[in-house]
C-alpha positions as CSV (number, residue, x, y, z in Angstrom):
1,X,-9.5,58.8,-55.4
2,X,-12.0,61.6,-56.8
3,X,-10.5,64.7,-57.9
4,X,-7.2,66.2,-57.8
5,X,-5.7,65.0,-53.9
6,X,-3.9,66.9,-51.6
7,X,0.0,67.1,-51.7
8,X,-0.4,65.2,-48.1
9,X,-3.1,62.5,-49.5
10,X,-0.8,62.2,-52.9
11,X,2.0,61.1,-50.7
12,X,0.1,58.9,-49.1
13,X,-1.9,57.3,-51.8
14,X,1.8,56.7,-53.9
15,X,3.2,55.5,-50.9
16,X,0.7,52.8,-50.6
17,X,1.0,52.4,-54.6
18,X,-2.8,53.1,-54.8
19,X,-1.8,56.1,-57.2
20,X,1.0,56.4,-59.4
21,X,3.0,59.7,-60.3
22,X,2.2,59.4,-63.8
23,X,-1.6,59.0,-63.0
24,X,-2.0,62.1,-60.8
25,X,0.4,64.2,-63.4
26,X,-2.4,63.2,-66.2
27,X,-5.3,64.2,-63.5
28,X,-3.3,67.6,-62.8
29,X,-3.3,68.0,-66.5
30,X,-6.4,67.2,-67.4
31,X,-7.8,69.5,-64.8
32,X,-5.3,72.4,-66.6
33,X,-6.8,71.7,-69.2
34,X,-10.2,71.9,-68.4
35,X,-9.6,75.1,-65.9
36,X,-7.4,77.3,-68.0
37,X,-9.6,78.5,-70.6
38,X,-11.6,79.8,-67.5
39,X,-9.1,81.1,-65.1
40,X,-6.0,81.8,-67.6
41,X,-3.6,80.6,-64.9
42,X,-0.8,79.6,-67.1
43,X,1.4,81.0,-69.6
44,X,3.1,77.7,-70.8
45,X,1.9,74.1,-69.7
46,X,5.0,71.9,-70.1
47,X,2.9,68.4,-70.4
48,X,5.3,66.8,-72.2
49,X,8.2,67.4,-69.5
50,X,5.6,67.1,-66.3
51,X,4.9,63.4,-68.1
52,X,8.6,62.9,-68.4
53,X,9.0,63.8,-64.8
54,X,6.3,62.0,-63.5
55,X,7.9,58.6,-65.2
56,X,10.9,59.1,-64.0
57,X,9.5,59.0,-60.4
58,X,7.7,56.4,-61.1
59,X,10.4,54.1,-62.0
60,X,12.6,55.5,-59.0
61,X,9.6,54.5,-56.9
62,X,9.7,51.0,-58.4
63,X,13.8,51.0,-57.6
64,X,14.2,52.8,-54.6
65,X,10.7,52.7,-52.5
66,X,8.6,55.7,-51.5
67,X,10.5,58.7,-50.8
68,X,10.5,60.9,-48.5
69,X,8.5,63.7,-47.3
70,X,9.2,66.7,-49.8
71,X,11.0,64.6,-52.1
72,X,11.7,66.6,-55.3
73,X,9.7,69.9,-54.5
């Protein structure tokens, strides 16, 4: 996958394990990180808790299986 995906095409892609939360956190902050000089979008970028967030769905992915729609939002 190219770019930063769709919520819809996220779900999908880490439903079919094809993408990973923690891979698609690192892409969303990558891409903050890159943007925000530009667009000053963001007071505070959390990375550190967005990483710890994105591992701990990831390992309830591994345990549980995909969830479901709107999971967590």
């Amino acid at each position: 996958m190219t770019g930063i995906p769709t919520i819809a095409e996220a779900a999908a892609a880490i439903a079919a394990k094809s993408l990973s939360p923690v891979e698609l956190t690192q892409d969303c902050l990558a891409r903050t990180k890159a943007m925000d000089p530009t667009l000053h979008a963001f007071v505070t970028v959390t990375e550190d808790r967005a990483m710890a967030d994105a591992k701990r769905a990831a390992a309830d992915i591994i345990a549980e299986g995909p969830p479901p729609a709107l999971h967590r939002l």
